[in-house]
VOGU-3710 file (C-alpha; in Angstrom, 3 decimals, decimal comma):
1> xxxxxxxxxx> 106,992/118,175/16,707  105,044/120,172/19,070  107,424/121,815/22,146  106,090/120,954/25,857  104,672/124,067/27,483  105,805/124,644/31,129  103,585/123,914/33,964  103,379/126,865/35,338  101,512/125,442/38,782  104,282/123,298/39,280
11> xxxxxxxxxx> 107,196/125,790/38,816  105,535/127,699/41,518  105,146/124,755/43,589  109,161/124,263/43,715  109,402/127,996/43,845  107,432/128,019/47,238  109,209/124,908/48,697  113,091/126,298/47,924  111,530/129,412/49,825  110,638/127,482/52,963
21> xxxxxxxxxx> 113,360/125,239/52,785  115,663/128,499/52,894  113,633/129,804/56,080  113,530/126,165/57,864  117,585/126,426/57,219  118,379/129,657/58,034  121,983/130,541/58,710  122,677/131,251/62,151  125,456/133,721/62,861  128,515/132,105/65,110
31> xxxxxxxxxx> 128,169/134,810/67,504  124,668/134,023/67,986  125,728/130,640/69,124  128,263/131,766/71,136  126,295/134,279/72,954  123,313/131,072/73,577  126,545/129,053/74,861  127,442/131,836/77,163  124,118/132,082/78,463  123,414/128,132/79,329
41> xxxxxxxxxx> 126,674/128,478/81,171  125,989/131,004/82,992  122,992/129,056/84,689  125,637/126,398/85,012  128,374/128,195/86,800  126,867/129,092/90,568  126,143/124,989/90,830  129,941/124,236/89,607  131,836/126,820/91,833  129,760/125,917/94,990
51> xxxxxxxxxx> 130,708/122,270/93,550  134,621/123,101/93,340  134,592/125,025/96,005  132,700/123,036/98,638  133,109/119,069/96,968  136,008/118,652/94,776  138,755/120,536/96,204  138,340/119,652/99,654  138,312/116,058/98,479  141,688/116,325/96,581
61> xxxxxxxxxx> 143,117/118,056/99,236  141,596/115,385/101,790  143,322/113,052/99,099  146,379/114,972/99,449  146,726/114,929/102,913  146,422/111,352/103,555  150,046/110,544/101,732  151,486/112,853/104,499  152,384/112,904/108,438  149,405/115,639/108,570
71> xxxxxxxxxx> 149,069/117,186/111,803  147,042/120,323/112,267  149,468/122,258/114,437  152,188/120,827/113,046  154,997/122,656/111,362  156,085/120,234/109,476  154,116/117,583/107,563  156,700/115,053/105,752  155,186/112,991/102,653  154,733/108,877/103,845
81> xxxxxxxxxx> 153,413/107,459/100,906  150,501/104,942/101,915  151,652/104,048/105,529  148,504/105,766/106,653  146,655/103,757/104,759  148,564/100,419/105,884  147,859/101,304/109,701  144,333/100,464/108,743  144,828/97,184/108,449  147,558/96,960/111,210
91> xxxxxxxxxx> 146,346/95,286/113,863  148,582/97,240/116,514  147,833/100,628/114,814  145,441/102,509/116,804  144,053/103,792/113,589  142,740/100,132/112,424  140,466/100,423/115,708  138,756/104,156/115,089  138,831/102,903/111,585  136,297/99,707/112,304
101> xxxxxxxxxx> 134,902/100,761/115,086  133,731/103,734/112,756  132,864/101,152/110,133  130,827/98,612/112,351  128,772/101,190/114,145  128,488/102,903/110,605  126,745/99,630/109,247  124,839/98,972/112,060  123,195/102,426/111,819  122,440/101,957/108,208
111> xxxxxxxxxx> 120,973/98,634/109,014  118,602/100,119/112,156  117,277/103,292/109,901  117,419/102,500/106,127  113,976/100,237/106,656  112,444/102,218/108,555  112,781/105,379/106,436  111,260/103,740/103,462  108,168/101,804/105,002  107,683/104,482/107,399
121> xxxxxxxxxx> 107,908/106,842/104,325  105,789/105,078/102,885  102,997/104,601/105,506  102,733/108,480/106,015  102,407/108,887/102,507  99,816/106,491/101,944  97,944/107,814/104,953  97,762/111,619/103,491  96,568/110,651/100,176  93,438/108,915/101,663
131> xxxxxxxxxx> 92,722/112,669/103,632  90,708/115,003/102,018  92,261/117,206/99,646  91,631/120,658/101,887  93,556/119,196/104,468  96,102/116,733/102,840  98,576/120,164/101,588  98,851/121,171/105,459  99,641/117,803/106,757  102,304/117,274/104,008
141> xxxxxxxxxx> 103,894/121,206/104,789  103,845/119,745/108,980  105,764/116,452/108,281  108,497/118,374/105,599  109,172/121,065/107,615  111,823/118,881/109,954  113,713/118,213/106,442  114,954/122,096/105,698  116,325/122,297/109,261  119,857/122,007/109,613
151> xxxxxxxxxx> 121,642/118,994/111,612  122,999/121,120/114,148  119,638/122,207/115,481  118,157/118,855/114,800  120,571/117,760/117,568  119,882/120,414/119,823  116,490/119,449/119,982  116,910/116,500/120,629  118,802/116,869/123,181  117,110/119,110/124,917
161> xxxxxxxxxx> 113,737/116,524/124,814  116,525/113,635/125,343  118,949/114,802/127,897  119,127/112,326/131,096  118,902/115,303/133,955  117,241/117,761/132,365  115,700/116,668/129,278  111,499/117,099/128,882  110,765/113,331/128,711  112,871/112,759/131,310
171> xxxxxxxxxx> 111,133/115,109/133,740  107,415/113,889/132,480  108,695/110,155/133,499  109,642/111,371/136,606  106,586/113,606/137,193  105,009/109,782/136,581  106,807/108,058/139,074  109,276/106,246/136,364  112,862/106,343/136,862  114,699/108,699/134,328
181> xxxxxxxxxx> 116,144/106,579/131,191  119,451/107,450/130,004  118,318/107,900/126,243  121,933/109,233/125,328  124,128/107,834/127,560  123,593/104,026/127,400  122,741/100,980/125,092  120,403/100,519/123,690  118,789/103,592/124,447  121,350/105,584/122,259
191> xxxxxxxxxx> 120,831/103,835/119,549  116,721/104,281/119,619  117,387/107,634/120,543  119,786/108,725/117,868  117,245/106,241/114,603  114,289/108,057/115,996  115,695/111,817/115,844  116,932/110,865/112,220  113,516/109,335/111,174  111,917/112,598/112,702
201> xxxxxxxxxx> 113,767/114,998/110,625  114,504/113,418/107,391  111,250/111,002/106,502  109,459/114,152/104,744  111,825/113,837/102,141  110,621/110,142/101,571  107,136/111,207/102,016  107,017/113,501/99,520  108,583/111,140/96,949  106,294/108,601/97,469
211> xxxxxxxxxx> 103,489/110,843/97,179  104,331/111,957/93,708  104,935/108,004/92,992  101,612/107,011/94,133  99,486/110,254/92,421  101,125/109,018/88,896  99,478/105,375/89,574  96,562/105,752/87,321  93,083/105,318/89,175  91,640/103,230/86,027
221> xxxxxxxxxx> 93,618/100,393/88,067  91,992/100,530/91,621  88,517/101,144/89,695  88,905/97,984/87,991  90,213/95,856/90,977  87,591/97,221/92,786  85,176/96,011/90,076  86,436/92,485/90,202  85,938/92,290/94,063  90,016/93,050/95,336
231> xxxxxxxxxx> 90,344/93,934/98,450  92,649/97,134/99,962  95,915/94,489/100,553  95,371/93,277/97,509  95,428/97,075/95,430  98,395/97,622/97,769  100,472/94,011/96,772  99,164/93,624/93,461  98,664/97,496/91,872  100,442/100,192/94,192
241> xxxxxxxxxx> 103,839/98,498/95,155  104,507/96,902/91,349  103,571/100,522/90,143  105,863/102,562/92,532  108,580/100,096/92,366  110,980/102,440/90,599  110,760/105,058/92,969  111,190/102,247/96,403  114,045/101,791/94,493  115,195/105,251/93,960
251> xxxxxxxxxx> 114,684/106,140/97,843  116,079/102,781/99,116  119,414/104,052/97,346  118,851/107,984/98,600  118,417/106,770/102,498  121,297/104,066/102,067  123,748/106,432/100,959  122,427/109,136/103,312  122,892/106,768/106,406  126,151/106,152/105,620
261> xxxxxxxxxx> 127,169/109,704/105,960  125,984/110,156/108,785  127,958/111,844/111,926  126,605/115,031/113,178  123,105/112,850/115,189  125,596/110,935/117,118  128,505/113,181/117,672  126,188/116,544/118,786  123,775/114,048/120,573  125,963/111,795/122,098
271> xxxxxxxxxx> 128,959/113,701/122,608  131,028/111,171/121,315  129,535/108,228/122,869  128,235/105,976/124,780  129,899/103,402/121,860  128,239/104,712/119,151  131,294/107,194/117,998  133,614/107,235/121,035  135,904/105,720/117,639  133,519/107,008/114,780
281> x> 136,079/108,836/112,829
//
């Protein structure tokens, strides 16, 4: 009986696969890892201490200081449970009016701006991508710029253009012949006043989102709507809005939740008032 010779080409076959199996598996040394786990938190840690520091522990300690008799001169500040908490919803408590006063006008603000940051949003951005593209990057830089400005100045402006006695618009009515308007000191006029500086400084943001949304719509579509005779309303209904729906979605939720934090417009603006916050916090 003959013996079976080895096959050599196959031996080295194995021989070569063991090899790269022992590269694609190489052993990694645990201070290797370490050091990589070090690293990714080091990218990590400015974000969480600014977090801590600026989020979290001003919101347990906001926590904390609702269970007690907290006054800010105070030198003492005895523990009451959830009393505070109860004078919200006691009618005689002058806390359960500031509370839904706040809360109404609060509402009513998010009601008055949330629509109009998102069509509004979405006009401008629909207007700058049918510019050309030479001109379309400056327009986009103009109608941002309000959004890195802080509130504080935001205000300032505002009242300065706004102001009843002195403010610009005020003093080109007159100039006119029209009566000055009391854009921050009456109804409804507060109310316009203080939508309209928010819309001014914070629909870039919008802008700029739906941009992105409606340069990922792929242009195949129009081209073949176009093709079978569709109109501009009907791209807009039938391609653009089912297409960008995500992101109306995404900033519907963004302006909502930024509306309902708001507080420095009407405080710096208003001073408090005229019924907007006179109770707002």
């Amino acid at each position: 009986m003959a013996l079976k010779q080895p096959d050599v080409a196959t031996e080295v076959k194995e021989e070569v696969r063991d090899n790269r199996s022992k590269k694609e598996y190489k052993y990694e040394p645990s201070n290797k890892k370490w050091k990589s786990k070090l690293t990714s938190s080091l990218f990590v840690l400015p974000y969480f201490i600014m977090f801590m520091a600026f989020l979290f522990i001003p919101l347990m300690y906001g926590l904390y200081i609702s269970f007690h008799d907290y006054g800010l001169l105070a030198s003492e500040r005895p523990f009451i449970g959830f009393e505070n908490y109860a004078n919200i919803f006691n009618p005689d408590s002058y806390i359960n009016e500031i509370f839904f006063t706040g809360l109404f006008n609060t509402f009513k603000f998010v009601i008055f701006s949330v629509p109009l940051l998102v069509f509004i949003g979405l006009g401008l951005a629909l207007l700058l991508n049918a510019l050309p593209a030479k001109i379309r990057g400056i327009f986009r830089t103009f109608y941002f710029m309000p959004y890195a400005i802080s509130v504080s100045v935001i205000s300032v402006l505002w009242l300065w253009l706004l102001d009843t006695n002195s403010g610009l618009i005020n003093n080109y009515l007159t100039q006119l012949g029209f009566d000055p308007i009391p854009w921050l000191t009456s109804q409804p006029y507060a109310w316009i006043s203080i939508v309209g500086a928010t819309i001014w400084w914070t629909i870039g943001f919008n802008m700029i989102i739906f941009i992105n949304a409606l340069n990922e719509v792929p242009e195949e579509y129009y081209e073949a709507a176009s093709i079978d005779g569709a109109g501009a309303w009907q791209k807009f209904t039938k391609i653009t809005l089912p297409s960008i729906r995500p992101i109306m979605l995404f900033v519907v939720i963004t302006s909502t939740i930024a509306s309902f934090n708001v507080y420095g417009q009407p405080y710096l603006m208003t001073g408090a008032g005229p019924g907007i916050l006179r109770k707002y916090y």
